[in-house]
Kinemage of the C-alpha trace (Angstrom):
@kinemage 1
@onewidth
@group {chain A} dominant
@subgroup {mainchain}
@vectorlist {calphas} color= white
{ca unk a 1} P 13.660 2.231 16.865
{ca unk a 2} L 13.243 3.058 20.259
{ca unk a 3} L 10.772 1.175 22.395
{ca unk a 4} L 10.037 -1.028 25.932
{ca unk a 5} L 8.625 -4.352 25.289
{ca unk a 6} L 8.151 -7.558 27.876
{ca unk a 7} L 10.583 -10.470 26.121
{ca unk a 8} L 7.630 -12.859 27.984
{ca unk a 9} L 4.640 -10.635 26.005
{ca unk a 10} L 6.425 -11.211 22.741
{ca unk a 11} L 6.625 -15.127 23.506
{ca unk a 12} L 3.105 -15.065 24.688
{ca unk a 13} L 1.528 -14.028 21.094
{ca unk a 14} L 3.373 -16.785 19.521
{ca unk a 15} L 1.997 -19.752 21.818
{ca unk a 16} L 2.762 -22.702 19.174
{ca unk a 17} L 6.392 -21.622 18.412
{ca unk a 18} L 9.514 -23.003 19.887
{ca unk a 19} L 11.658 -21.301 21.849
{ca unk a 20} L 15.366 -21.787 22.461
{ca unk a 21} L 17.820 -20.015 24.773
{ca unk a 22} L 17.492 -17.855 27.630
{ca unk a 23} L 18.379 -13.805 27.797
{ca unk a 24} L 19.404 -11.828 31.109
{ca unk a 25} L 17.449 -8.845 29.349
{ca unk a 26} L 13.675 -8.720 30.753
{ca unk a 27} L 12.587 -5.750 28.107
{ca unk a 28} L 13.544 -5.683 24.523
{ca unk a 29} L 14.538 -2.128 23.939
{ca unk a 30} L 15.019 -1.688 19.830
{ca unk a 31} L 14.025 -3.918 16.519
{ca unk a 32} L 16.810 -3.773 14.060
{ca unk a 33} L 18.185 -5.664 11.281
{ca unk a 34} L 20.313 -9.037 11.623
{ca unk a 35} L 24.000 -7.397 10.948
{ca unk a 36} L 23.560 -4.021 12.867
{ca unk a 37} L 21.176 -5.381 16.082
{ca unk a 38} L 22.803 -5.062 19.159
{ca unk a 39} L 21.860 -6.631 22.972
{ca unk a 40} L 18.288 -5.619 23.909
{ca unk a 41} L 17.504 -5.337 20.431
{ca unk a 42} L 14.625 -7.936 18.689
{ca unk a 43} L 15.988 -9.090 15.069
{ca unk a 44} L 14.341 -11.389 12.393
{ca unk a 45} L 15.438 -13.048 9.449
{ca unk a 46} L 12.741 -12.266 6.852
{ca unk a 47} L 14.638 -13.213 3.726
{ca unk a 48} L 16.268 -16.294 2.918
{ca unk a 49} L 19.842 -14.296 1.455
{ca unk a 50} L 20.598 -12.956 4.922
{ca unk a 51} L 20.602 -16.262 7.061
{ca unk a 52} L 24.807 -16.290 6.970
{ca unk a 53} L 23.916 -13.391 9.361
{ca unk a 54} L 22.200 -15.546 11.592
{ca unk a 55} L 25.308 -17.145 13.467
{ca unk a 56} L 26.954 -13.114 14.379
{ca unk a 57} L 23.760 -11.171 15.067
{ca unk a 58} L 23.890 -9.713 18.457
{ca unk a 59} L 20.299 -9.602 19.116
{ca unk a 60} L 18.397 -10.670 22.530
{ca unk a 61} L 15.623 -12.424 20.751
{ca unk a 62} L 15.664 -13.393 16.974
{ca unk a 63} L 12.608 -14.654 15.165
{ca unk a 64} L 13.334 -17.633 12.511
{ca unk a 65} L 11.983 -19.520 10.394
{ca unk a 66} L 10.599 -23.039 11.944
{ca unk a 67} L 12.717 -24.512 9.206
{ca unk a 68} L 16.185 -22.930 10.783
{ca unk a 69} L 18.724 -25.047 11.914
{ca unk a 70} L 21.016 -23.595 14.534
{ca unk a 71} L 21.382 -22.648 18.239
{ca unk a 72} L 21.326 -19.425 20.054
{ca unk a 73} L 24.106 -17.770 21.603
{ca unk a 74} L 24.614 -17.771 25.244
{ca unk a 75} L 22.408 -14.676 26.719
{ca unk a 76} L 20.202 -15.178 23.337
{ca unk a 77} L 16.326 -16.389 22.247
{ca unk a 78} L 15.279 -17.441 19.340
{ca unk a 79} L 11.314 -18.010 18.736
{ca unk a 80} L 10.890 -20.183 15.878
{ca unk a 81} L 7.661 -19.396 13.951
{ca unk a 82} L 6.099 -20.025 10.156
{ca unk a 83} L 6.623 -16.922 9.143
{ca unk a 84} L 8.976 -14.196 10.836
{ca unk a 85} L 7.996 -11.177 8.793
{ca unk a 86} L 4.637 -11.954 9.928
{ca unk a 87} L 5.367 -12.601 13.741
{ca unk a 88} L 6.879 -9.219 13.311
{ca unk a 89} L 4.114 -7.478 12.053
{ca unk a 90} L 1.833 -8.594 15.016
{ca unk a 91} L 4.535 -7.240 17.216
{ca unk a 92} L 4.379 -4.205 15.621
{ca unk a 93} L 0.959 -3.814 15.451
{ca unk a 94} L 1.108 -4.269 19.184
{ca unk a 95} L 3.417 -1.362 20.059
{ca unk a 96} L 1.513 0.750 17.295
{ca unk a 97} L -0.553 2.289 19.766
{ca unk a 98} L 1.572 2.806 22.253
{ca unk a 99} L 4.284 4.834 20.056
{ca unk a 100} L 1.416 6.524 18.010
{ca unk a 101} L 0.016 9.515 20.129
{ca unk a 102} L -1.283 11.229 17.605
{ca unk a 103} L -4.813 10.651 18.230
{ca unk a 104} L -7.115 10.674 20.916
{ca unk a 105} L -10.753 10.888 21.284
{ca unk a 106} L -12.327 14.680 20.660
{ca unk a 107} L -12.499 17.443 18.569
{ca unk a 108} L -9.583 19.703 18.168
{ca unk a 109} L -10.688 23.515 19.314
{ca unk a 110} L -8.815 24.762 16.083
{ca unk a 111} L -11.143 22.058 14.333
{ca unk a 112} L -13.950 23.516 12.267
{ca unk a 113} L -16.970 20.711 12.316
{ca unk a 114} L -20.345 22.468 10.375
{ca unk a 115} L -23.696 22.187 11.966
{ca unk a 116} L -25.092 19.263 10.092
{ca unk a 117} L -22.165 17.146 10.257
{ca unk a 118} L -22.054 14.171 12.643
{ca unk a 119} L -19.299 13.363 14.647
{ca unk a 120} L -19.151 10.411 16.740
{ca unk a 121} L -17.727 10.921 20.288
{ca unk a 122} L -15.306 8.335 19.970
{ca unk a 123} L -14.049 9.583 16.947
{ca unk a 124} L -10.524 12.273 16.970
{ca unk a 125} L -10.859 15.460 14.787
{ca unk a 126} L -7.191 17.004 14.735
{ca unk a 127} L -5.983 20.435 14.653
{ca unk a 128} L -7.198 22.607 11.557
{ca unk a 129} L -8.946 20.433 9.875
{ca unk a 130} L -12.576 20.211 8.577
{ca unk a 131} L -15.479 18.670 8.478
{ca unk a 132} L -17.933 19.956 5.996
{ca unk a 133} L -22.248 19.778 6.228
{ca unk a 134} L -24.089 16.642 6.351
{ca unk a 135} L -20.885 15.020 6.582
{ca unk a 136} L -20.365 11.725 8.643
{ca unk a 137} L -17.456 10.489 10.939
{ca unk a 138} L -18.157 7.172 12.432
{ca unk a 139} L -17.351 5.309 15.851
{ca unk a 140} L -13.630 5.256 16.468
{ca unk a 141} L -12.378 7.457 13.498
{ca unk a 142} L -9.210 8.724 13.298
{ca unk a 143} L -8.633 12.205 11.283
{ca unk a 144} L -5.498 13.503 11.578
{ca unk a 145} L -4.178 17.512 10.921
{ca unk a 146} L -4.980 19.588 8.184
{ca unk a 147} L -7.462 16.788 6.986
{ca unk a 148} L -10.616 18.340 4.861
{ca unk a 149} L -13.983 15.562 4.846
{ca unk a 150} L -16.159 17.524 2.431
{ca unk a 151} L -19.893 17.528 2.481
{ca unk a 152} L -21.951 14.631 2.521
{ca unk a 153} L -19.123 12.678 2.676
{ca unk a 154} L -18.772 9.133 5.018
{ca unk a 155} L -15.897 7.605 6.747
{ca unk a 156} L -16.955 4.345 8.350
{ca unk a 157} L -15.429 3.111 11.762
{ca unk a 158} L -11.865 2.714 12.320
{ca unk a 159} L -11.208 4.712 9.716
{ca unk a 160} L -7.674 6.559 9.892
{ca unk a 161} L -6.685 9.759 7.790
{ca unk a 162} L -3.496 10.746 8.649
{ca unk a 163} L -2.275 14.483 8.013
{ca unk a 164} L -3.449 16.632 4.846
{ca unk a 165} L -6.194 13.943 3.599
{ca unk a 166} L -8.443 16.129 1.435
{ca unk a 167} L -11.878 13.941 0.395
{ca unk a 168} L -13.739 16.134 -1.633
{ca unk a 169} L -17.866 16.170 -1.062
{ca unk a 170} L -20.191 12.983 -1.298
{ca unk a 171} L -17.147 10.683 -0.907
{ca unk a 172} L -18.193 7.028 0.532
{ca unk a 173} L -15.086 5.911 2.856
{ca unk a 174} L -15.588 2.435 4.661
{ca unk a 175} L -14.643 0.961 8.006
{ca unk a 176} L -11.044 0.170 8.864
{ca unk a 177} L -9.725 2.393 5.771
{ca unk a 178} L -5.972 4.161 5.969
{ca unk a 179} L -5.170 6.991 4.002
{ca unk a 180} L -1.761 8.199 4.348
{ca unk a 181} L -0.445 11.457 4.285
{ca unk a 182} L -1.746 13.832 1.448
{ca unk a 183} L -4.347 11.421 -0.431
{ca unk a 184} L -6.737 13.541 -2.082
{ca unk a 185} L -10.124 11.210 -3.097
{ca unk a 186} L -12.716 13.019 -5.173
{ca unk a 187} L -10.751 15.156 -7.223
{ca unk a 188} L -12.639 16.252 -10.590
{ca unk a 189} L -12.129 13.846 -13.772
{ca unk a 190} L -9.991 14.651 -16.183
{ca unk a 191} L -12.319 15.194 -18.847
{ca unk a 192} L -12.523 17.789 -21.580
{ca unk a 193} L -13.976 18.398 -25.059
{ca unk a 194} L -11.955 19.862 -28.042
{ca unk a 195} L -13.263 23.012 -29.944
{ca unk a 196} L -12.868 25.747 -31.869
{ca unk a 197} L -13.395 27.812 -29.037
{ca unk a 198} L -10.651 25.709 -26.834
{ca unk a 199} L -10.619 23.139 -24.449
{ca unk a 200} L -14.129 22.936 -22.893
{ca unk a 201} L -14.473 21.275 -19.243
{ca unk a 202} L -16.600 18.916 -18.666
{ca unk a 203} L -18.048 18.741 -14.992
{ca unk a 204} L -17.778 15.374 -12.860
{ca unk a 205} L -21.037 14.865 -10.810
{ca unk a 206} L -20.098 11.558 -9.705
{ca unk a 207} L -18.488 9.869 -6.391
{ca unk a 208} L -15.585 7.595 -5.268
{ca unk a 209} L -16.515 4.545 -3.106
{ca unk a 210} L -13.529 2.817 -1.015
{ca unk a 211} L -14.256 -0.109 0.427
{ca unk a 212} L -13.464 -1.537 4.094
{ca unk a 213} L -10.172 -2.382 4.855
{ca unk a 214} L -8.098 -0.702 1.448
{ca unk a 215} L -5.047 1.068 2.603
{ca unk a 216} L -3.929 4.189 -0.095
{ca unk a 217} L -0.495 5.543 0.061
{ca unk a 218} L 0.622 8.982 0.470
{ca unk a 219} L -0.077 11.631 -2.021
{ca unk a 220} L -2.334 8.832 -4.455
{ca unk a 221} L -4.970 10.679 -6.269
{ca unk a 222} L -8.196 9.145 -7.034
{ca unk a 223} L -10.756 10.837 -9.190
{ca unk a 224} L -14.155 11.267 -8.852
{ca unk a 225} L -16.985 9.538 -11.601
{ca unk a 226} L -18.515 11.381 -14.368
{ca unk a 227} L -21.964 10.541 -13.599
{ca unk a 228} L -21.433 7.408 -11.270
{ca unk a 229} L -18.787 6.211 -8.968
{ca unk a 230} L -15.080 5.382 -8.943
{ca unk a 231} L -14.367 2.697 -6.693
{ca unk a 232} L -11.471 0.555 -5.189
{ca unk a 233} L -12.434 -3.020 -3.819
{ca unk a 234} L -12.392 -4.896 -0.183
{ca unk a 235} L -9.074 -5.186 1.014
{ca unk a 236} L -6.607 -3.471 -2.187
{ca unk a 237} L -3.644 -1.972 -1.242
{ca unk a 238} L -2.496 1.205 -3.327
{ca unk a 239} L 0.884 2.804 -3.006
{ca unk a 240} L 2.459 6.162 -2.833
{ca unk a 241} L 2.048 8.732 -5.885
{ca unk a 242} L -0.520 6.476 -8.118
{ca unk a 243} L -3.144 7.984 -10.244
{ca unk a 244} L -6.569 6.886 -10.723
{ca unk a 245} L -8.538 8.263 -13.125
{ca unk a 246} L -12.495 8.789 -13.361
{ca unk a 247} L -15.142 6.057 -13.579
{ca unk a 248} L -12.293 3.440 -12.689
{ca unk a 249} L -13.279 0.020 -11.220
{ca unk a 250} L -10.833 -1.913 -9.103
{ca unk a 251} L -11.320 -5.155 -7.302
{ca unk a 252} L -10.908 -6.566 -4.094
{ca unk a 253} L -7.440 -7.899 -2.941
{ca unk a 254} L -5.260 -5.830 -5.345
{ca unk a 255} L -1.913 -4.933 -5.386
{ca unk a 256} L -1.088 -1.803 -7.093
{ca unk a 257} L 2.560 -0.109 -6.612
{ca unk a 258} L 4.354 3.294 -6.717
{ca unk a 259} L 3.471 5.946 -9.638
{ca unk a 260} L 0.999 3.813 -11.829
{ca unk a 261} L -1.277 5.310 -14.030
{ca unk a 262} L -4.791 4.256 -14.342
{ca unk a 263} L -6.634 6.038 -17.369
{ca unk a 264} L -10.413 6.715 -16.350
{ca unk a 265} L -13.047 3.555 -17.297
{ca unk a 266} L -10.565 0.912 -16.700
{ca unk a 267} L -12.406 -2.173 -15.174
{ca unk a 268} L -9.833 -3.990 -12.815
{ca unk a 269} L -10.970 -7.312 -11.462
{ca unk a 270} L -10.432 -9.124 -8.250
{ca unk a 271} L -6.368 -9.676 -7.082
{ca unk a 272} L -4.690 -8.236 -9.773
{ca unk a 273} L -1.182 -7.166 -9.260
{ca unk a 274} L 0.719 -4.254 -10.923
{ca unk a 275} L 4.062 -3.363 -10.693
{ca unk a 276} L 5.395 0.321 -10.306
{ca unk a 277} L 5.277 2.934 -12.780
{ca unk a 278} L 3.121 0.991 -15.069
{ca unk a 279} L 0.324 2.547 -17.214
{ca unk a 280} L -3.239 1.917 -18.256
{ca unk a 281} L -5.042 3.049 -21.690
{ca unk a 282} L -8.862 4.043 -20.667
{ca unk a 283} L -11.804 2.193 -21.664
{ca unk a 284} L -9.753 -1.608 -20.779
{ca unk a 285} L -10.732 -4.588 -19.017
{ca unk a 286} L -7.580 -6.793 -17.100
{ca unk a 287} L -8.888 -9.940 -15.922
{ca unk a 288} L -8.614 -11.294 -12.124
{ca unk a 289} L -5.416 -12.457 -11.200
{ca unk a 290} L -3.427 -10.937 -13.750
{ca unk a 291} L -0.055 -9.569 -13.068
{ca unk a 292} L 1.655 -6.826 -14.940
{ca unk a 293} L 5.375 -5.778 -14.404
{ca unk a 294} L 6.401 -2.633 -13.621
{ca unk a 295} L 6.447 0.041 -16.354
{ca unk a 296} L 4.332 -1.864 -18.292
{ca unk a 297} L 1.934 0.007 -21.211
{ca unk a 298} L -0.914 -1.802 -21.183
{ca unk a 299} L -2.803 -1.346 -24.708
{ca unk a 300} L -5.477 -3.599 -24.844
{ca unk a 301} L -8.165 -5.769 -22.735
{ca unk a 302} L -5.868 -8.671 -19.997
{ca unk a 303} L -6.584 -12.053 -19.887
{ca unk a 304} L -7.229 -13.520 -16.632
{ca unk a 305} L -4.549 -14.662 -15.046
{ca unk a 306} L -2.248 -13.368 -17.962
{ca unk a 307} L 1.636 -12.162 -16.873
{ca unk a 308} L 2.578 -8.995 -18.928
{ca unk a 309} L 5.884 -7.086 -19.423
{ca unk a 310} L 6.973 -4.065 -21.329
{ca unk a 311} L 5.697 -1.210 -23.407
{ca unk a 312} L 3.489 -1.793 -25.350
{ca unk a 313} L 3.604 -5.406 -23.472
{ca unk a 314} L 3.806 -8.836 -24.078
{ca unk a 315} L 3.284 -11.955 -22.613
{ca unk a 316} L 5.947 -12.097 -19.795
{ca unk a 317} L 8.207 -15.140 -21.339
{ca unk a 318} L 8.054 -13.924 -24.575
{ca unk a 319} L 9.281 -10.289 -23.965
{ca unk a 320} L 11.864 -11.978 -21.764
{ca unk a 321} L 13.163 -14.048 -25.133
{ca unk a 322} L 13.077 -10.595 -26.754
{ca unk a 323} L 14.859 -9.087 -24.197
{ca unk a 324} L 17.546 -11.596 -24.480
{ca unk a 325} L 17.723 -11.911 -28.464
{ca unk a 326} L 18.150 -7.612 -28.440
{ca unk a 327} L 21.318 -8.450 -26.451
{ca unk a 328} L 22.569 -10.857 -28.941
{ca unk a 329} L 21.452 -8.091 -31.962
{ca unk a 330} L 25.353 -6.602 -32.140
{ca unk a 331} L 27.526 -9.683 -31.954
{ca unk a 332} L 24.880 -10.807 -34.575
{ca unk a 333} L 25.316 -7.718 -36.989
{ca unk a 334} L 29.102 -8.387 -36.583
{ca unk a 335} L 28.881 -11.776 -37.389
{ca unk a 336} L 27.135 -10.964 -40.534
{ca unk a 337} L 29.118 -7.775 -41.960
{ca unk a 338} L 32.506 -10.072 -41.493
{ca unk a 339} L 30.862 -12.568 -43.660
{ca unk a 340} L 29.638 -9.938 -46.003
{ca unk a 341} L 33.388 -8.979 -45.884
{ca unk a 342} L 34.408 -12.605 -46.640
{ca unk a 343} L 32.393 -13.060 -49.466
């Protein structure tokens, strides 16, 4: 990564950490990892298993762990902080601006924006995309290319839909929301009845409500209600390629991975954590804080709190035990034909 930072701005947004060493570099130039950083690069040792690394990483300035025990090199800083992949982040989040040109204020001439909408001027409408009637893009919005905000739709301030975002009409978005790259919100149910005469479609009237502050990764799909709303709770963070079905409640403060399957009418509650790949029956309940591993089935209603694993799953420890005992199943059935043989 290619970038200009001050080594004296970096130490300035960590005022309570320690710093060791000096550096004849003024600007960092590059953040890499431990083993390949070079001079003028900033490193960090975010994971206990790489501190051998430590003691032969060329970096300039290295953030650790207050808990490190060591000395820089000569020409070297280190910044001791509690928590280095988090001092990171706030460095990143500083140059995020800077390196992101993307967006600026205005509406892109190759923009479409329909009478009725509402635009705020602070907002940025990018190239080719649209902005449907009665529609409403709030103070320091950021919609990137190719994005489509259907009518009577809302995305509150600070907002940021970044290229090929489609929200399909009535669609509630709220403030300091990021959608990545092709997230399409709204999309009709899945929802058909069975008949002689085939399968007959039924129509989805409904809406989908995101909350403030839920980030959605790129090309998640999240369906629109029947009647009443889909929604995804303060602060959850979805990942790539996950499907969410209609009438689906999710919390606040969840944690929901790469290609998982939520069937429509699932109820998840508050800080529930689920693993990648894993799938939901519709019509289920899993309580707050549960976590559920990835590829998971889940069957039937979660407990609060409740730690499940495999398909259809178990309790965590116990489909561990299994896991282990189907491991010891040929030695076993070896064991007991060479008796059988004995006998």
């Amino acid at each position: 990564m290619s970038l200009s930072l001050q080594i004296n701005e970096i130490i300035e947004l960590f005022p309570d950490a320690k710093v060791s060493g000096t550096c004849k570099f003024d600007l960092i130039s590059g953040i890499a990892n431990l083993k390949d950083a070079k001079p003028g690069d900033l490193s960090f040792l975010g994971n206990p298993k790489y501190r051998s690394q430590v003691e032969g990483c060329r970096a300039s300035v290295i953030l650790l762990p207050q808990t490190h025990a060591g000395d820089p090199r000569n020409g070297q800083i280190f910044i001791f902080v509690p928590s280095p992949s988090r001092a990171l982040a706030q460095i990143c989040s500083l140059l995020e601006d800077v390196i992101d040109v993307g967006f600026s204020a205005g509406i892109h001439p190759t923009a479409h924006v329909e009478d009725t909408a509402q635009v705020d001027q602070s907002a940025s409408v990018g190239a080719f995309s649209y902005i449907g009637r009665g529609a409403k893009v709030l103070q320091d919005c950021k919609i990137g290319t190719h994005c489509h905000v259907g009518s009577f739709c809302e995305v509150g301030s600070e907002s940021t839909l970044h290229p090929g975002v489609k929200l399909l009409s009535r669609c509630e978005i709220g403030k300091k929301v990021i959608l990545n790259a092709g997230v399409v919100i709204g999309s009709e149910g899945y929802g058909f009845d069975q008949s002689s005469e085939g399968h007959l479609k039924i129509p989805h009237l409904g809406k989908v409500i995101i909350e403030d502050e839920v980030e959605i990764g790129a090309n998640t799909c999240i369906d629109r209600a029947r009647f009443e709303e889909t929604r995804v709770g303060h602060g959850t963070k979805i990942d790539n390629l996950v499907q969410i079905g209609h009438n689906v409640r999710i919390g606040k403060n969840c944690l929901i991975v790469a290609q998982v399957g939520v069937s429509g009418s699932v109820v998840m509650e508050d800080e529930v954590m689920v693993g990648g790949q894993a799938g939901f029956a519709g019509h289920l309940k899993v309580g707050k804080g549960a976590k559920i591993a990835g590829q998971a089935g889940i069957t039937k209603d979660v407990e609060p709190g409740a730690f499940l694993k495999g398909n259809p799953a178990l309790p965590f420890h116990l489909s561990q035990r299994i896991s282990v005992l189907q491991r010891k199943l040929p030695e076993l059935f070896k064991r007991f034909a060479e008796k059988n043989l004995q006998e």
